[in-house]
C-alpha positions in Angstrom: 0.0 0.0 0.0 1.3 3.7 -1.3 2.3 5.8 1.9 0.5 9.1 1.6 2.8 12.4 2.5 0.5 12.8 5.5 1.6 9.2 6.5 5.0 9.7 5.7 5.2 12.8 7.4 3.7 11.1 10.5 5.8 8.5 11.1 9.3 10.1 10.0 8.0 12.3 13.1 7.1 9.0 15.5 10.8 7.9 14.4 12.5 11.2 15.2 10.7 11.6 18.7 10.9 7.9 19.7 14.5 7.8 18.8 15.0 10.8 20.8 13.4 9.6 23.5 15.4 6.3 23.3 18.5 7.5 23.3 17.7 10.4 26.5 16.3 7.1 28.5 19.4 4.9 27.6 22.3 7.2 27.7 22.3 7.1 31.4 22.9 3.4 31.4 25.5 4.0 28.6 27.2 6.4 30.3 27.6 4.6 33.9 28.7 1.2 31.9 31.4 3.7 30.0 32.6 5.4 32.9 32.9 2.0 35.0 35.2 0.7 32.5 37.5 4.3 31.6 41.3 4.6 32.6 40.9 6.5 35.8 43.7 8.8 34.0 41.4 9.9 31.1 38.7 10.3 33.6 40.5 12.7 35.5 41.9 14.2 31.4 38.5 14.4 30.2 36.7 15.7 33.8 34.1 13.4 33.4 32.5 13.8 29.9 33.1 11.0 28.1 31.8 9.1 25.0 33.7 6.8 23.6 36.7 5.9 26.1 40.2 5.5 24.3 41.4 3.5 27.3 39.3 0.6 28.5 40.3 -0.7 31.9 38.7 -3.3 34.7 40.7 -1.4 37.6 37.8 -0.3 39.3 36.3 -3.7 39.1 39.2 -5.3 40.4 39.4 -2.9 43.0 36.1 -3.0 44.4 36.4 -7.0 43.8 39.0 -6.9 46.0 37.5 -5.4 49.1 36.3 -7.1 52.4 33.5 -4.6 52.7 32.3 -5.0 49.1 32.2 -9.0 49.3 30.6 -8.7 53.0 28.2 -6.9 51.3 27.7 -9.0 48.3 27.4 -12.3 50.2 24.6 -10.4 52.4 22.5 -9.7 48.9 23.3 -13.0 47.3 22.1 -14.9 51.1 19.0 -12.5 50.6 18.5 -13.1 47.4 18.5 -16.9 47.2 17.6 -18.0 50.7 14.9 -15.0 51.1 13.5 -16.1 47.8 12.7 -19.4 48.5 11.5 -19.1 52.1 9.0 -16.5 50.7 8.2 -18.7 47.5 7.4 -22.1 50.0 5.4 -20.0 52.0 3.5 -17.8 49.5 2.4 -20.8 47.5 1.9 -23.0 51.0 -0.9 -20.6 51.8 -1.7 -19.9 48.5 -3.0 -23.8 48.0 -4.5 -23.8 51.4 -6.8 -21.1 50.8 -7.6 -22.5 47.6 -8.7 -25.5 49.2 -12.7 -24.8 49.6 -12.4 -27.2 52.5 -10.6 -25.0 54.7 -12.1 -23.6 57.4 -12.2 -20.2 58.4 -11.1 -19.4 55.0 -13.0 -16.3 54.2 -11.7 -14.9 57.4 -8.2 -15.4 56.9 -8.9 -13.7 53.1 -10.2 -10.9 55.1 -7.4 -10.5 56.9 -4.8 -10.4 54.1 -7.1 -7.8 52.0 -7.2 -5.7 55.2 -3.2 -5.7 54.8 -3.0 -4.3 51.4 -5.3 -1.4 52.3 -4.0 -0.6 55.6 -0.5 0.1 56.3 0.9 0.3 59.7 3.7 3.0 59.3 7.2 2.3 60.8 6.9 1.5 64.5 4.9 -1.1 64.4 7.0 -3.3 62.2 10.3 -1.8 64.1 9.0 -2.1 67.8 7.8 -6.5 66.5 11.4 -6.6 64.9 12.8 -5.4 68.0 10.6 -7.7 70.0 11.5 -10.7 68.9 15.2 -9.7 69.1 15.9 -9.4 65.2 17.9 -6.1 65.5 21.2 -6.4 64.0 19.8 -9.7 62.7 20.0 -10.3 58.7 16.6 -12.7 59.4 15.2 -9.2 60.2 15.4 -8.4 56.4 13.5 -11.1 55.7 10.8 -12.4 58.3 9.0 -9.2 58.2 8.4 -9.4 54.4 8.2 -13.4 54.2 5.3 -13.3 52.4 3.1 -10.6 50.3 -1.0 -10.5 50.2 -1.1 -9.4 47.0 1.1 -12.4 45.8 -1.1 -14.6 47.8 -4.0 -13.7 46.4 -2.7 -13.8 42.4 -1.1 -17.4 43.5 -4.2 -18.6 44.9 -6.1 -17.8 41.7 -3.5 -19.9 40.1 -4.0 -22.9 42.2 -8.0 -22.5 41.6 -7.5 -23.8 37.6 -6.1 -26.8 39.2 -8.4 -29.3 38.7 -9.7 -31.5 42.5 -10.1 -34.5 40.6 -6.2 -34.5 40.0 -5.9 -34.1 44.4 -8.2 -36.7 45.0 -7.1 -38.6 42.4 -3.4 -38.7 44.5 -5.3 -39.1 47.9 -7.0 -42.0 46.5 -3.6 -43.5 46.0 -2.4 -42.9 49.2 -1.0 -39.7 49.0 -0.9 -36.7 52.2 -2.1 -33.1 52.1 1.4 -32.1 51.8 2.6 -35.0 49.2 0.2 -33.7 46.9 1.1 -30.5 47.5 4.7 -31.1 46.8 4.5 -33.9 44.3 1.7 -32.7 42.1 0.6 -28.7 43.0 4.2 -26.8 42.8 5.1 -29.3 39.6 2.2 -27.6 38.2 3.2 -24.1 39.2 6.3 -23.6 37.9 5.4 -20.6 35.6 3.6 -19.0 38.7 6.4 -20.0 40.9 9.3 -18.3 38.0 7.4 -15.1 38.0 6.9 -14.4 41.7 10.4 -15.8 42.4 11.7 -13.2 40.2 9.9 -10.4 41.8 10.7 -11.6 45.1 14.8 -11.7 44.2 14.5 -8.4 42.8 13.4 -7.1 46.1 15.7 -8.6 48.0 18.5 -8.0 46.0 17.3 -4.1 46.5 17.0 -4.2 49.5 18.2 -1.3 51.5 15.3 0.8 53.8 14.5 -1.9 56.1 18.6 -2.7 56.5 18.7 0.9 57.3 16.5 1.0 60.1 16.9 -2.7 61.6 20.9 -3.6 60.9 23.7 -1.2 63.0 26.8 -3.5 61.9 28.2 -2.3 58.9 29.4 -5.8 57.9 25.9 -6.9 57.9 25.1 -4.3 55.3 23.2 -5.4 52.0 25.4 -4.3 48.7 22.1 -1.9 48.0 22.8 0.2 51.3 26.4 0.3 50.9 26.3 1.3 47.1 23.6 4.0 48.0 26.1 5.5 50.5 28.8 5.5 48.0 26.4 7.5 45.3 24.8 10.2 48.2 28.3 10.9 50.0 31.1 11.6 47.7 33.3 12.8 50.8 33.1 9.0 52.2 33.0 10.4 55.5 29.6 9.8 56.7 28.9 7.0 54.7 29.9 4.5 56.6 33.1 2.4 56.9 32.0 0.3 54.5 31.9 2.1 51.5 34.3 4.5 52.8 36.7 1.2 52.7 35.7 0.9 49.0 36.6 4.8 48.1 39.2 5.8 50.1 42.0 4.1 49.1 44.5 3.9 45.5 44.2 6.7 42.8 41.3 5.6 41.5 38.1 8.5 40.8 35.4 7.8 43.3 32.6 8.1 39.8 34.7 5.3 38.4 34.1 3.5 41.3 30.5 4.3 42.0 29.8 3.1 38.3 31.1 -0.2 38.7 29.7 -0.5 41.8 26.1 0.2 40.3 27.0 -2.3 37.4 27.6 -5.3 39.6 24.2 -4.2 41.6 22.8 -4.8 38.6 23.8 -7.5 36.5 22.9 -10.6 38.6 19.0 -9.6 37.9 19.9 -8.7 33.9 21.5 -12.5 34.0 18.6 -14.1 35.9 15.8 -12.8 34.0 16.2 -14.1 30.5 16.3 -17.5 32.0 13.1 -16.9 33.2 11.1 -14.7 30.5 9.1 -17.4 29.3 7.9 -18.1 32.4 7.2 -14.8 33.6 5.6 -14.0 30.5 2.7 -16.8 31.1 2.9 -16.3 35.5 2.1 -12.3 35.0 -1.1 -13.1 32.9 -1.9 -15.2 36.6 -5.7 -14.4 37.2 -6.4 -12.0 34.0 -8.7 -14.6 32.3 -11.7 -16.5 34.6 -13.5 -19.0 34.0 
């Protein structure tokens, strides 16, 4: 089909403003993946503007590699990450099924309860004066217990579980199978793109996890990499940032942007790795609850 001029016009236009666009949204990312890999030198040279480095160099990377504060830190994300992930997935799905389960008693109560959770929120002291209460402060478990589990995951994991089909449950029971074998054998087997997608989001909030280690964790070696690489970027004198990243930028002759940008470039590449291994699962798991009947 022959374009008209008006057509022509109009999408030359589209291409010119979306390409703009494009290139003011990924410049930042450009530019911090640049800078992380620039010869400290031509850094210094060049006074920060740079586009196409002459020197490439990993000497920030190495350097921050070979800290005791930036693995502390790392191995505090990565525990969060993995461990927090699959405590909340076991427990988001566990009573996820149950609810979905019409034989559960007191189940439109318990429902009740979680809705009131997403519309109400308690504020800080609450969750601080419980965390304190059960002697979590200072505690890396306080990063997690508190947000084991979310309502809204529940309830978009227990609409899942409802397109399971009871004849396959009583079908296993009939064979000799428990509550939870069937639960484990035959339900999360079942689940897996439901299980891929909110496993993702729950490791992409662990792994940025930073406000609650703020308020509940005093030892700097307890520090997630999130709060350490957020004091590096607010407090360029290191001073008040804590020893930890003050460790990480006040040593060698190396530019504390170089280092910030390689610091914000290992923050983020374990979830750019994760999630193509898991796209076509959280393709199908985000569609979780869109269609009924």
């Amino acid at each position: 089909m022959k374009l008209s001029l008006g057509d022509r016009i109009f999408d030359t236009t589209n291409i010119i403003v979306l390409g703009m666009i494009a290139i003011i949204t990924l410049y930042p990312l450009y530019y911090v993946f640049v800078v992380s890999f620039t010869d400290p030198a031509e850094y210094i040279q060049k006074q920060g503007f740079i586009l196409f480095p002459e020197n490439w160099t990993l000497a920030s990377y190495k350097y921050l590699l070979s800290t005791s504060a930036f693995k502390n830190a790392t191995m505090v994300s990565v525990f969060l990450a993995t461990v927090g992930t699959a405590l909340s997935l076991v427990v988001t799905a566990a009573m996820a099924y149950g609810l979905s389960r019409k034989r559960l008693q007191g189940r439109r109560i318990i429902m009740l309860m979680i809705l009131i959770t997403l519309l109400f929120s308690p504020g800080l002291i609450p969750p601080y004066l419980l965390v304190r209460d059960l002697g979590l402060i200072n505690s890396i478990w306080s990063l997690i217990i508190p947000v084991l589990t979310s309502g809204w995951y529940v309830i978009l994991m227990k609409s899942f579980f409802d397109s399971i089909p009871v004849e396959l449950e009583e079908s296993a029971v009939i064979d000799g199978s428990t509550d939870i074998g069937v639960f484990f054998r035959i339900v999360l087997p079942l689940s897996l793109p439901a299980l891929a997608a909110f496993g993702l989001f729950y490791a992409v909030a662990y792994w940025n996890t930073f406000f609650h280690a703020v308020l509940y964790i005093n030892d700097h070696a307890k520090w997630p990499l999130q709060l350490v690489l957020r004091n590096m970027l607010i407090d360029s004198s290191t001073q008040a940032g804590g020893s930890a990243a003050a460790e990480m930028m006040s040593e060698q002759n190396i530019p504390a942007e170089t280092l910030k940008m390689a610091a914000v470039v290992i923050a983020t590449l374990p979830i750019l790795c994760v999630y193509p291994f898991l796209q076509k699962h959280f393709a199908k798991g985000v569609m979780l609850g869109s269609v009924k009947g």
